[in-house]
RONU-586632 format. One line per field, with one value per residue (C-alpha): residue number from 0; chain; x, y, z. Coordinates in steps of 0.05 Angstrom, whole numbers. Example, Ala and Ser with C-alpha at 12.3 -4.5 7.8 and 13.67 -1.06 7.14 Angstrom:
2
k: [0/1]
c: [A/A]
X: [246/273]
Y: [-90/-21]
Z: [156/143]
***
This chain:
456
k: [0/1/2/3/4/5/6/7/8/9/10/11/12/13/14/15/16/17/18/19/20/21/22/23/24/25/26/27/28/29/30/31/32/33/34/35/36/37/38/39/40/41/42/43/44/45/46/47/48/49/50/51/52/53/54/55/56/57/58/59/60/61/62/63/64/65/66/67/68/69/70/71/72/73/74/75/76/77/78/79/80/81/82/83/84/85/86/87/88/89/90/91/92/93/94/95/96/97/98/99/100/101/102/103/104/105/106/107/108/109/110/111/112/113/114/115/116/117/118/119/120/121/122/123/124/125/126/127/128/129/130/131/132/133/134/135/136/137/138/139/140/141/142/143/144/145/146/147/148/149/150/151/152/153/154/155/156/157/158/159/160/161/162/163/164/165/166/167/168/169/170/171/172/173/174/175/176/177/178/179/180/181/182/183/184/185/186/187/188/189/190/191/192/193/194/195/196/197/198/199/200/201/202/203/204/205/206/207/208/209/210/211/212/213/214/215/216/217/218/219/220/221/222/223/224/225/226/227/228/229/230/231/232/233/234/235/236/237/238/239/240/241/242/243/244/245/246/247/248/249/250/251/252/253/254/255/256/257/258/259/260/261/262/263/264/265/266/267/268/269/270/271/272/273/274/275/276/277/278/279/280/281/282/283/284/285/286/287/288/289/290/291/292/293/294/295/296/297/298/299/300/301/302/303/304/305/306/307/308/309/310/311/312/313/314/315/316/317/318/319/320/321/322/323/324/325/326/327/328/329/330/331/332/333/334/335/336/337/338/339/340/341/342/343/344/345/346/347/348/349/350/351/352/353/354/355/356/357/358/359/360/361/362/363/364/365/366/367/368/369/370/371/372/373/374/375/376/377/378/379/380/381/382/383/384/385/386/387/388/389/390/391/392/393/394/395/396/397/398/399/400/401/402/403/404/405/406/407/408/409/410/411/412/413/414/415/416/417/418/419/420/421/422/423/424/425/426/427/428/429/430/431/432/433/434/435/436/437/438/439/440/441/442/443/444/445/446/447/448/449/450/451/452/453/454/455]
c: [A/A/A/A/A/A/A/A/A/A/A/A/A/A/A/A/A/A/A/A/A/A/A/A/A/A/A/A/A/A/A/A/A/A/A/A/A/A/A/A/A/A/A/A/A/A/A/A/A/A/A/A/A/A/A/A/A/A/A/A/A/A/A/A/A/A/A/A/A/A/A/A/A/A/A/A/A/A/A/A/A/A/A/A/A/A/A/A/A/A/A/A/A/A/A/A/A/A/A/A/A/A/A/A/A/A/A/A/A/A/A/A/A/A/A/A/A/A/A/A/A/A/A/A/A/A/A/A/A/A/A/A/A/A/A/A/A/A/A/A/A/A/A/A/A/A/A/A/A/A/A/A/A/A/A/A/A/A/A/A/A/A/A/A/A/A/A/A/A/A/A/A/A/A/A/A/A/A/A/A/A/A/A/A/A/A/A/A/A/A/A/A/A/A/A/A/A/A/A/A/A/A/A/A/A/A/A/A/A/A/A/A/A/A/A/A/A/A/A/A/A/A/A/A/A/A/A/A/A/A/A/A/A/A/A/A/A/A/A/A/A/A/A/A/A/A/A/A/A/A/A/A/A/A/A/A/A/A/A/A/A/A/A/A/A/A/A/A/A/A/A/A/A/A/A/A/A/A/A/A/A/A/A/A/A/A/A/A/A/A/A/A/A/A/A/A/A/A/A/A/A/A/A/A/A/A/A/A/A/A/A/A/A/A/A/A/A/A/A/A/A/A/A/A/A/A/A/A/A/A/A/A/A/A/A/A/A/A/A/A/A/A/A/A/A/A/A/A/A/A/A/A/A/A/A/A/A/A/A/A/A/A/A/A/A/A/A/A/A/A/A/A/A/A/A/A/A/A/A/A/A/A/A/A/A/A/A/A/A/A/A/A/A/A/A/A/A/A/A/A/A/A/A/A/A/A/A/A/A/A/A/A/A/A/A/A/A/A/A/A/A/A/A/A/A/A/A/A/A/A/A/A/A/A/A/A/A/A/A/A/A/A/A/A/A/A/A/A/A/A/A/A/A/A/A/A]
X: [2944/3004/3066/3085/3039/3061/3128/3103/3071/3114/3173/3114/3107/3176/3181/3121/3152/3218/3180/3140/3204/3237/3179/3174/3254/3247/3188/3229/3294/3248/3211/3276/3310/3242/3242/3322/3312/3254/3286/3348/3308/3270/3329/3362/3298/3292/3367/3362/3297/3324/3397/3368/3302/3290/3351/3361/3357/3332/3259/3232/3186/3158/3085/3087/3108/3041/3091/3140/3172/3167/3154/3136/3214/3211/3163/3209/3227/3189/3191/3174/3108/3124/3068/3070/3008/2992/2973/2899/2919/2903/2948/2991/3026/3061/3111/3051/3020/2963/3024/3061/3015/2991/3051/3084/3083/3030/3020/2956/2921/2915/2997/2998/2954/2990/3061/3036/3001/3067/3111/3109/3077/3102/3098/3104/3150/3124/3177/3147/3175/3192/3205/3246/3213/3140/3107/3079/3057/3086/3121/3092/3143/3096/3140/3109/3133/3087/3140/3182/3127/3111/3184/3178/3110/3157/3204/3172/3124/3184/3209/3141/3151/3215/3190/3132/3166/3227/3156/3140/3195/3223/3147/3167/3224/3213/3147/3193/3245/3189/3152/3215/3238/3171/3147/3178/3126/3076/3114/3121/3043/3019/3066/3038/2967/2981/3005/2952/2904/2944/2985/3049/3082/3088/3153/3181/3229/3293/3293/3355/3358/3399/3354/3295/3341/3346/3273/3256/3312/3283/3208/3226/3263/3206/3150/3197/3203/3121/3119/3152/3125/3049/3063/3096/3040/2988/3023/3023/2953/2933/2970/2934/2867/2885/2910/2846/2801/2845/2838/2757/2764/2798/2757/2701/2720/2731/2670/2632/2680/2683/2636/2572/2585/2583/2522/2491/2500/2480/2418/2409/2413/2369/2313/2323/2305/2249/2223/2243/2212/2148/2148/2185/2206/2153/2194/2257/2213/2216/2297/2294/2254/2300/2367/2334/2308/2375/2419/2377/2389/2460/2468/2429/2477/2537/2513/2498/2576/2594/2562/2586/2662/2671/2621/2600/2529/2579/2602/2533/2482/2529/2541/2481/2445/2488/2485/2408/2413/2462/2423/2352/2378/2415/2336/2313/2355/2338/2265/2260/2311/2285/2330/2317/2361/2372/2411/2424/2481/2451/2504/2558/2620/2652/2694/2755/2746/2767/2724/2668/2695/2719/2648/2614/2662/2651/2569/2584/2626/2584/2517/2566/2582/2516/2480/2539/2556/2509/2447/2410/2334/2335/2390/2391/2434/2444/2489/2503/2540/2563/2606/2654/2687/2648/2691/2716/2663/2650/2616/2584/2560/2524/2506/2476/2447/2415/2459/2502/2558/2627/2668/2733/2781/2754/2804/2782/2770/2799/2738/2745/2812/2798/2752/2800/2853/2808/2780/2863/2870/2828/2844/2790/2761/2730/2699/2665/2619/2593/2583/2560/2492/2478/2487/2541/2545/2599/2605/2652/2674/2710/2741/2718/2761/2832/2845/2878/2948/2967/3024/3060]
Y: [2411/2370/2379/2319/2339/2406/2391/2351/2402/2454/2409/2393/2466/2481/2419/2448/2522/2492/2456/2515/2548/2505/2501/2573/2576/2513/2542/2619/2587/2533/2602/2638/2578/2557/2637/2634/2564/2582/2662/2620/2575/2625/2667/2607/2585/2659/2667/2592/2621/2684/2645/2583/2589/2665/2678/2602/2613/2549/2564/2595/2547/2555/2569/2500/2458/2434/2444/2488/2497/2421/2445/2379/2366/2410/2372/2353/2426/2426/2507/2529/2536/2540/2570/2587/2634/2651/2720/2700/2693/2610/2564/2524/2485/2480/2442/2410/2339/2308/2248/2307/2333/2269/2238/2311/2308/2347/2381/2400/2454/2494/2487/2507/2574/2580/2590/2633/2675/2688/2702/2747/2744/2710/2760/2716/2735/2751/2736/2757/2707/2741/2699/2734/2802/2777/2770/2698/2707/2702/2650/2658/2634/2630/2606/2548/2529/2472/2422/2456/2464/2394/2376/2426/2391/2320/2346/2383/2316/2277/2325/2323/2249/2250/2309/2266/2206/2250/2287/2215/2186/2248/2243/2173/2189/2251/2214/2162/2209/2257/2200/2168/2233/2247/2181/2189/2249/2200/2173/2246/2264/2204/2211/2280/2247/2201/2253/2307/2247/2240/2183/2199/2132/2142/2137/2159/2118/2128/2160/2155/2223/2259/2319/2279/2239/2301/2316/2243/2250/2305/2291/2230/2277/2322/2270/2251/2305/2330/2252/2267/2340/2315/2263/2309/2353/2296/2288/2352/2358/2297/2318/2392/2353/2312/2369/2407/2350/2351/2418/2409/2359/2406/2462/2426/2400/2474/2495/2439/2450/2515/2548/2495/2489/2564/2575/2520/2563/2621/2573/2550/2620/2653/2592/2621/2694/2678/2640/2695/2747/2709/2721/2773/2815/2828/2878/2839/2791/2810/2816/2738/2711/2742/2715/2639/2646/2667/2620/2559/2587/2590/2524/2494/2534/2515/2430/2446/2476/2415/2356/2392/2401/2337/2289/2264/2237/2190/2160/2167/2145/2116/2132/2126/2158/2210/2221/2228/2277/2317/2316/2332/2394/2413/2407/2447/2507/2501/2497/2519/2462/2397/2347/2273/2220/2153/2129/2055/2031/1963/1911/1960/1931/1969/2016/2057/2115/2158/2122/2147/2224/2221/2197/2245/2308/2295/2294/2360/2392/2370/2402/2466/2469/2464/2523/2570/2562/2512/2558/2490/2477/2401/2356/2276/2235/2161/2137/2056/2001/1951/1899/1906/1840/1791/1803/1873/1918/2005/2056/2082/2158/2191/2268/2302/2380/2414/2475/2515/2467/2494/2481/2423/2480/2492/2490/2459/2500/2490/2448/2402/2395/2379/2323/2300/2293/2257/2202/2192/2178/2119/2099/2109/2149/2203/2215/2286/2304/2371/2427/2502/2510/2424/2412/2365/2300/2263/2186/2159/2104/2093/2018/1995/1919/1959/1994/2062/2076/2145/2177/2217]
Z: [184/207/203/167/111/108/99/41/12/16/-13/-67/-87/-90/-139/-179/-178/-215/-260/-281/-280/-328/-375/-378/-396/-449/-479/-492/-513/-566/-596/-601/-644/-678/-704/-725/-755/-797/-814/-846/-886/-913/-937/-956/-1005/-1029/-1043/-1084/-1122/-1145/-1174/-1197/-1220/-1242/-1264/-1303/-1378/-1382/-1352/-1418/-1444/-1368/-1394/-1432/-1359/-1326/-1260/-1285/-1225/-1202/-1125/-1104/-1103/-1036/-1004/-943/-935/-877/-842/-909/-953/-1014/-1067/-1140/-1169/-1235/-1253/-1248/-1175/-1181/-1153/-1193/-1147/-1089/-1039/-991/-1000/-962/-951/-910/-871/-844/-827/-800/-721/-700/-636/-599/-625/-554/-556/-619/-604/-543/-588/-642/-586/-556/-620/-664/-727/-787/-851/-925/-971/-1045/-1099/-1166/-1232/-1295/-1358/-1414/-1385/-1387/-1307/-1299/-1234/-1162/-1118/-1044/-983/-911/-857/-824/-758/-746/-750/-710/-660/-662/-646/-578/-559/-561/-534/-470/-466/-451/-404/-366/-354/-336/-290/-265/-255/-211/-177/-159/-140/-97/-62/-37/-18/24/52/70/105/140/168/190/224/256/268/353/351/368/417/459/436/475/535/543/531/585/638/616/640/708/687/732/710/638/607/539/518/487/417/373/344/398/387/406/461/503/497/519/577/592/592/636/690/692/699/764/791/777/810/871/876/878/922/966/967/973/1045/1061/1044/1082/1144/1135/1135/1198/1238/1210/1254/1304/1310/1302/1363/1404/1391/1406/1476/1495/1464/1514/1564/1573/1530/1537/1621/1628/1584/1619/1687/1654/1641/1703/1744/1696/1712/1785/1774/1736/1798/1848/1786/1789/1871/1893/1834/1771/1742/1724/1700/1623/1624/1668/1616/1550/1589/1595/1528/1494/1537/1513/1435/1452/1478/1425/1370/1402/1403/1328/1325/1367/1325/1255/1295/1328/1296/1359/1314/1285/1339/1377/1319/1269/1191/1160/1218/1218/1139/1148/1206/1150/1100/1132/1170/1110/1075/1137/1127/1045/1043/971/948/920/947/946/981/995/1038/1048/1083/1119/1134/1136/1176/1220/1191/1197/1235/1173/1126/1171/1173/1095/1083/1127/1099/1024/1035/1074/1026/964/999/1019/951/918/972/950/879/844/840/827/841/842/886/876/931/937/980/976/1002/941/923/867/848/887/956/963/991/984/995/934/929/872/874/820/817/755/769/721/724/700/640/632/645/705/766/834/889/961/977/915/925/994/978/924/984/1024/971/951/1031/1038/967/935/872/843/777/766/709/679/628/630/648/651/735/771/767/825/830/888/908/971/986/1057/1052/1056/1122/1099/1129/1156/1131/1193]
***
């Protein structure tokens, strides 16, 4: 949930909580004056009874009156039912008319239920009426709060509006205010989009609440610096990489220096005692034999070492040959791989120098890579020269394993990174694809019209 609409709510159901509230209090103080309105009537109309009607001489001839007691005078006496009952217990008449009770202001029944359920019960009063000592039968007072009932359901339907129409217009107007006071959120969500996606140039710009100010100020400062930091380290890791193949180079001159001349005389003098075994001395024979044979692995081993080290093959055969020779000895050493390639680089100009080796490393690493960790069973390689825009030309690589892959939190290893370092050299780019358990997918791209510049 956001926050915007939380806020919302929450102000919402603090609005709702005082309007239950309220109603609650309105609805207790109406039942306490509805029961002390309609209590004083009722004494009032008993008191009046008893002194001018019972106690009035003038009531004698009462049994002559069709309406002796003319209670239809009280019909606006509205908390009070007023009934008069012969002895036969059959009523004579009494202070309701079908004119009152449709014009009285009625309120819903459930309201209505809801009221008497929560007041106490209203008791009638029994006044009996005694002419010149004779009973005549009984007046009968029943409260009736219906009016006054009536008059609370008015009165708490007007206060409902009002309530609505302040619930509505207190919406808008907090709407209004949260939006307004979130709305640079969005700003500062997609700056952080942006440099979660490696966009080092974004920029937040400047927000007028000086809360939000320093943020922005902030953010800005810290995308520098993260700015400067990576470039930094993108030198650093460039010059690492170039002092790594310098390092290759020079351990590869020693190695045929020093290493290849000496096994080669270690060669050579071992093909002399097996001639002077096979003549003069059988018995060293066996041992002549084991030193030729091991010299000759060595020296092949070490111009394996050599080729991988100084990538002599590239100079010697050229890229694509040199690809080719990777990939087919890689195949050799992995018979149980399925690995299909094509490699088609026809028409290629002549390239930088570290085109060549950033090409050559990134096929290396990617096969490394796939022997140790992929656990794959089928490998798919093409590696292509295009052109992109009509003019500018690159070298386009596409590996794909069905491997177990790895998940978008995953964090490169020293031989991604690596590779990452190398494709940023020579400007080019890198797009990765994969999830758990569905394989690699790599598509590069590395520009071949724009001679990349070393950074000392």
């Amino acid at each position: 949930m956001s926050l915007k609409l939380r806020l919302i709510l929450i102000i919402n159901a603090v609005l709702l909580l005082i309007l239950v509230l309220g109603s609650i209090l309105a609805i207790d103080m109406a039942k306490k004056n509805v029961r002390a309105e309609v209590a004083s009537s009722e004494k009032l109309t008993l008191y009046l009874f008893e002194i001018g009607v019972l106690k009035n001489p003038k009531y004698y001839s009462i049994e002559s009156e069709y309406k002796p007691l003319n209670l239809q005078s009280l019909v606006n006496m509205r908390h009070l039912k007023i009934e008069f009952y012969n002895l036969e217990g059959k009523l004579v008449e009494s202070n309701i008319s079908e004119s009152r009770t449709q014009t009285m202001d009625q309120a819903p029944s459930w309201f209505v239920n809801f009221m008497e359920l929560i007041s106490e019960p209203w008791q009638p009063k029994r006044l009996p009426v005694e002419i010149l000592g004779q009973a005549k039968g009984a007046i009968i007072i029943t409260p009736d709060p219906s009016y006054e009932f009536g008059e609370i359901w008015n009165q708490l339907t007007g206060i409902f509006y009002l309530a609505g129409t302040f619930f509505i217009l207190t919406n808008i107007l907090v709407a209004w205010i949260v939006f307004r006071a979130l709305s640079p959120v969005e700003f500062i969500l997609k700056a952080l989009t942006e440099l979660e996606l490696g966009n080092l140039k974004v920029k937040m710009p400047h927000l007028k609440t000086s809360e939000l100010s320093a943020i922005s100020s902030k953010f800005n400062r810290m995308v520098k610096t993260l700015r400067l930091s990576i470039e930094q380290n993108h030198r650093l890791t460039q010059k690492l990489i170039r002092v790594q193949e310098e390092e290759k180079k020079s351990l590869a001159r020693d190695l045929h220096d020093e290493f290849g001349q000496s096994l080669t005389a270690i060669h050579a003098d071992a093909a002399v005692l097996k001639t002077l075994a096979n003549k003069e001395y059988p018995k060293i024979k066996p041992s002549a034999h084991a030193i030729s044979d091991l010299s000759k692995h060595l020296m092949n081993l070490v111009g394996g070492m050599l080729n991988r080290l100084k990538l002599g093959v590239l100079n010697e055969l050229g890229l694509e040959t040199g690809l080719i020779d990777l990939i087919d000895t890689w195949k050799l050493r992995h018979p149980k791989m399925n690995l299909q390639y094509q490699v088609n680089l026809k028409g290629l100009p002549k390239t930088n120098e570290i085109i060549s080796i950033t090409t050559y490393r990134i096929i290396q690493e990617c096969l490394t890579n796939i022997s140790r960790h992929a656990k794959a069973k089928h490998v798919e390689i093409e590696i292509q020269m295009i052109k992109k825009n009509g003019a500018s030309k690159m070298i386009d690589i596409h590996v794909k394993d069905d491997g177990i892959g790895f998940s978008k939190s995953h964090r490169d290893g020293f031989g991604l990174s690596g590779m990452r370092e190398r494709i940023h050299e020579v400007n080019g780019n890198i797009k990765i694809m994969s999830e758990v358990n569905q394989g690699v997918s790599l598509h590069i791209q590395l520009p071949l019209k724009k001679n990349p510049k070393i950074n000392e």
